[in-house]
C-alpha positions as CSV (number, residue, x, y, z in Angstrom):
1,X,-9.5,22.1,25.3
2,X,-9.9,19.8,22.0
3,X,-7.7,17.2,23.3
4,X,-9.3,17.3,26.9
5,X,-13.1,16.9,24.9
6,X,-11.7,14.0,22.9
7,X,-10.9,11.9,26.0
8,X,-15.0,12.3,27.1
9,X,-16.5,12.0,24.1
10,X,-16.8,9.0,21.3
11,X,-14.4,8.7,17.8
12,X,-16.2,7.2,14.7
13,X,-16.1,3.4,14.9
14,X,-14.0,3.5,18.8
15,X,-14.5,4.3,22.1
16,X,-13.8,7.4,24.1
17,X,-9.9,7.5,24.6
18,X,-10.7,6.8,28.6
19,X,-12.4,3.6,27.9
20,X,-10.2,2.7,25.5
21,X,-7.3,2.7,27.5
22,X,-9.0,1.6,30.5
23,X,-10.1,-2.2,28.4
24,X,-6.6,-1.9,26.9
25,X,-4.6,-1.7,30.7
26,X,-7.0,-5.0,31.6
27,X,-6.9,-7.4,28.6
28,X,-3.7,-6.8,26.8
29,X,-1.7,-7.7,30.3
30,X,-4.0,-10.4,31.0
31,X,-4.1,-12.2,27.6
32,X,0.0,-12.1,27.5
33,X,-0.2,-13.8,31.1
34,X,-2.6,-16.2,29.9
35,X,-1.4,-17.7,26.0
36,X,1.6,-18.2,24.1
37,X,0.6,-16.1,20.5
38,X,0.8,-17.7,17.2
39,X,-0.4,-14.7,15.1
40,X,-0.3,-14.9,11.1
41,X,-1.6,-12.7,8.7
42,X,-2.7,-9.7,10.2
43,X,-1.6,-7.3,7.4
44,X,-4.8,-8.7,6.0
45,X,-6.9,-6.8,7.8
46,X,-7.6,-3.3,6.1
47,X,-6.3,-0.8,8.7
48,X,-9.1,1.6,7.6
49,X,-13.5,1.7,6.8
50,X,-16.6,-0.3,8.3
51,X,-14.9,-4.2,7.9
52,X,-17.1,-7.2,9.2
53,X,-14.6,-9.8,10.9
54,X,-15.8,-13.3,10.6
55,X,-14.7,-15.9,13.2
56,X,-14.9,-19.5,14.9
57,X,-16.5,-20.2,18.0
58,X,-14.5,-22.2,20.4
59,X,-14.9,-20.8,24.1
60,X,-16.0,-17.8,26.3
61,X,-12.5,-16.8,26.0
62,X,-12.3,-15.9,22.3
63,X,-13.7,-12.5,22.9
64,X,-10.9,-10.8,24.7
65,X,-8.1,-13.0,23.3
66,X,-9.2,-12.0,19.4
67,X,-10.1,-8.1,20.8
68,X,-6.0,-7.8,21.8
69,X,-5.1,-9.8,18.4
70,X,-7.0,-7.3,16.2
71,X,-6.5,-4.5,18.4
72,X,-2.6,-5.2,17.7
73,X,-3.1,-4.8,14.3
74,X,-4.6,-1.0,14.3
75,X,-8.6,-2.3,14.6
76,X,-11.1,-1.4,17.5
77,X,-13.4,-4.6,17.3
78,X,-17.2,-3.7,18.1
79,X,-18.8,-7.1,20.0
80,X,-22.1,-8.6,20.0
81,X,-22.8,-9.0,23.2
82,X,-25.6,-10.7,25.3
83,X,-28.1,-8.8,25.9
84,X,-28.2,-9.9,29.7
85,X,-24.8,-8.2,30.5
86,X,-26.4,-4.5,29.6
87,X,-28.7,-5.3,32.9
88,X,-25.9,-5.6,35.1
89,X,-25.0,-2.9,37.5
90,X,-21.7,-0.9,36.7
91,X,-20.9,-3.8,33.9
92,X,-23.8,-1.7,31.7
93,X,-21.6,1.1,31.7
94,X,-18.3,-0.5,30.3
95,X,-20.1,-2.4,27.7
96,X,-21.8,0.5,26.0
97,X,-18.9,2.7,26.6
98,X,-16.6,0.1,24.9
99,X,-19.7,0.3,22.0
100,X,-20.6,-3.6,22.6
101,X,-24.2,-4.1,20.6
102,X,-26.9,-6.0,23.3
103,X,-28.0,-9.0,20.9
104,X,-31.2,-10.8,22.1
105,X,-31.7,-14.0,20.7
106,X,-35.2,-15.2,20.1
107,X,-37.0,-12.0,20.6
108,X,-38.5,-9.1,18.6
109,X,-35.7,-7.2,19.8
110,X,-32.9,-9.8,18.1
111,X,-33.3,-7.5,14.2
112,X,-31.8,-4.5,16.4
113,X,-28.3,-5.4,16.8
114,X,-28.2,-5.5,12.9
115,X,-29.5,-2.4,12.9
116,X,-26.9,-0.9,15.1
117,X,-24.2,-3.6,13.6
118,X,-24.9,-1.4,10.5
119,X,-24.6,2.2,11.6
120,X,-20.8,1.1,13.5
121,X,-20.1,-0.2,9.9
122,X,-21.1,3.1,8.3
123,X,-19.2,4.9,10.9
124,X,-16.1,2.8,9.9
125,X,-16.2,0.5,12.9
126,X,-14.8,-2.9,13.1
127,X,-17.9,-5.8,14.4
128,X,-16.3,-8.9,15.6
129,X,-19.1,-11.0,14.3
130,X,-19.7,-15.2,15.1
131,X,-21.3,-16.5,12.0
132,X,-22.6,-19.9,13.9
133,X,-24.2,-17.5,16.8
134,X,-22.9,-20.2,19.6
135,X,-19.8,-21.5,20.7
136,X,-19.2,-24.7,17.9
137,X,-21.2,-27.8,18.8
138,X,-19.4,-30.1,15.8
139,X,-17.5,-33.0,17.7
140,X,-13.9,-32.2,16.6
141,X,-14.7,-28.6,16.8
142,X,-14.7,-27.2,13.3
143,X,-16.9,-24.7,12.0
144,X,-20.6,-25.5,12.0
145,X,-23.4,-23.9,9.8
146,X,-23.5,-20.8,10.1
147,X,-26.5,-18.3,11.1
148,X,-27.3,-15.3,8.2
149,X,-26.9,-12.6,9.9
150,X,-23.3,-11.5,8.7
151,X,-24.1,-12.2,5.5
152,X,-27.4,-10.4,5.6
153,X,-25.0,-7.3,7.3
154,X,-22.5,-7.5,4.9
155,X,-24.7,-7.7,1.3
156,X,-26.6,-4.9,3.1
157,X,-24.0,-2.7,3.6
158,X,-21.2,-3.3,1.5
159,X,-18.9,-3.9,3.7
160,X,-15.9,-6.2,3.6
161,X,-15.9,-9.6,5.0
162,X,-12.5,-10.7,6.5
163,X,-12.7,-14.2,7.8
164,X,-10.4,-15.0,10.8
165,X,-9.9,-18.2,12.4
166,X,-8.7,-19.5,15.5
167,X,-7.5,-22.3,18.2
168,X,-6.4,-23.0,21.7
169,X,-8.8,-20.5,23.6
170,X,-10.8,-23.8,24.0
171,X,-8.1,-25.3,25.9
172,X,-7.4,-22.2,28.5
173,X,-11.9,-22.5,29.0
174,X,-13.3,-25.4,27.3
175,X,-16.8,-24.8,27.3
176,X,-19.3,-25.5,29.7
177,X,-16.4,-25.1,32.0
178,X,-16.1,-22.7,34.7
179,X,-12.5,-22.1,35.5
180,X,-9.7,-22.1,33.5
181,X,-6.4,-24.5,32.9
182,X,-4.0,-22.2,33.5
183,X,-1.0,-24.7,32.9
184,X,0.8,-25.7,31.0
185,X,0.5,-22.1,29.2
186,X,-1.5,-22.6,26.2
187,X,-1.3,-21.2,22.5
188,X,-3.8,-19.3,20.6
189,X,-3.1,-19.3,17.0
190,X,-4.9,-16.8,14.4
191,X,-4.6,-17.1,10.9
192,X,-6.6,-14.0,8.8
193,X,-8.0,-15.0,5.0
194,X,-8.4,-12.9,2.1
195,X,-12.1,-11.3,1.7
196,X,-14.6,-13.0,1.5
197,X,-16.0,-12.8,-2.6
198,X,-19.5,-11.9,-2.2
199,X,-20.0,-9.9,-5.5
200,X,-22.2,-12.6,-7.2
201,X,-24.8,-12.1,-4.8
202,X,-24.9,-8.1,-5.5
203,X,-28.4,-6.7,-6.5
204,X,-29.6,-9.8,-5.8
205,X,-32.6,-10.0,-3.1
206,X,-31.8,-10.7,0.5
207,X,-33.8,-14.0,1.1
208,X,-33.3,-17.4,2.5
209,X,-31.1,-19.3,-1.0
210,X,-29.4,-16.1,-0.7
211,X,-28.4,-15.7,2.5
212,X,-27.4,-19.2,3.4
213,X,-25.5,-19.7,0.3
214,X,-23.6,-16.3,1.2
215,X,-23.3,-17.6,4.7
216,X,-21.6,-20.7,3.7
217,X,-18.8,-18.8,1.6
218,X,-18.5,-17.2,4.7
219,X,-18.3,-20.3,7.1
220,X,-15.8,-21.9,4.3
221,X,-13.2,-19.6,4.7
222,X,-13.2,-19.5,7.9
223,X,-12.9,-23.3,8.1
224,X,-9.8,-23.1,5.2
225,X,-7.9,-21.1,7.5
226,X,-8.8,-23.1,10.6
227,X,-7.6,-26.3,8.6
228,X,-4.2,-24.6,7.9
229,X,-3.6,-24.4,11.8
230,X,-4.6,-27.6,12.8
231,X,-2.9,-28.6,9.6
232,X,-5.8,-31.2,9.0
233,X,-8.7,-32.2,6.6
234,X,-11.8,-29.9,7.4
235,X,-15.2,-32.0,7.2
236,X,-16.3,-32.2,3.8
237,X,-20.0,-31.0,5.0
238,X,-19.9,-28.4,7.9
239,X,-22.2,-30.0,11.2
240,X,-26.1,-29.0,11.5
241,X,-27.3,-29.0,14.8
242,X,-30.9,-28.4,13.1
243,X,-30.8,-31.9,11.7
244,X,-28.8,-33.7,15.2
């Protein structure tokens, strides 16, 4: 009777078994159909506790090609959905079930999906967070400057920052692009940093210097492992769409 319970019901920080193994059936066999892997690293990521992972933005894709890269190495990641997707008939179901967090953006509602961000990180879950909020807008598609709220999560809480950075999903679904180029098969490389060394900000009070000066340690090692992928010189000042 246990083991038949624990297939229903939720695990701290994962899905029920049945959804798990449900999203696991669809995306692993689809993301080994659809890119080569180039995966470095992952012994980086701590295999247990609430962990924040920090990523690039470079197409619609990166979702489910990151969720079978981390789920490979031992992690459920926890996504940030939009919030529109939770409206949608039958979709609403697997997206809370698979413990996605509705995030919407410009509304009174938008502080929420910190909220619950922060109880899956208490519960030892894994959120899968994009720092810059958007898929990249900087012309040769580096990181741009990022958004607070993972920073604002992680001083909050505690909990480890891993940053993780990646390339090619933009060339299976460049975006603003609808359907994919599906050949030649494409690679998506992942390369996982150290943590992210936030201690000087500890005790200190969560406001804007703060924030944005913890965001940007954040965005910078993202961008230092992106660099060692491409193998080029990162921007020596990340791109502002605030000041385009």
């Amino acid at each position: 009777m246990p083991s038949l319970l624990e297939e229903f019901m939720s695990r701290p920080g994962r899905p029920s078994r049945f959804w798990e193994t449900f999203a696991v059936v669809i995306v692993k066999p689809l993301s080994w159909l659809l890119v080569k892997k180039d995966w470095r690293k992952g012994e980086l990521i701590p295999k247990t506790g609430g962990i924040i992972i920090a990523t690039n933005h470079l197409s619609w894709t990166d979702p489910v090609l990151l969720s079978h890269f981390l789920y490979n190495n031992g992690r459920w990641p926890i996504i940030l959905a939009k919030a529109a997707l939770f409206r949608v008939p039958l979709l609403k179901v697997a997206v809370r079930s698979l413990l996605a967090i509705p995030v919407d953006r410009g509304t009174s509602e938008a502080a929420r999906s910190l909220e619950i961000s922060e109880q899956r990180l208490r519960d030892g879950g894994v959120i899968l967070f994009y720092p810059e909020g958007t898929v990249t807008r900087d012309p040769g598609l580096w990181p741009m400057v990022g958004k607070t709220g993972a920073a604002r999560l992680a001083l909050q809480t505690g909990a480890t920052v891993i940053p993780v950075a990646h390339w090619g999903a933009h060339e299976l679904l460049p975006y603003g692009e609808k359907k994919p180029r599906l050949f030649p098969r494409k690679t998506f490389s992942v390369r996982v940093g150290p943590p992210v060394d936030l201690s000087k900000y500890k005790g200190q009070p969560l406001r804007g210097p703060v924030l944005h000066e913890a965001t940007a340690d954040i965005m910078a090692a993202i961008t230092v492992q992106l660099a060692e992928i491409r193998g080029e010189k990162a921007p020596e000042t990340p791109y502002d769409p605030a000041r385009r």
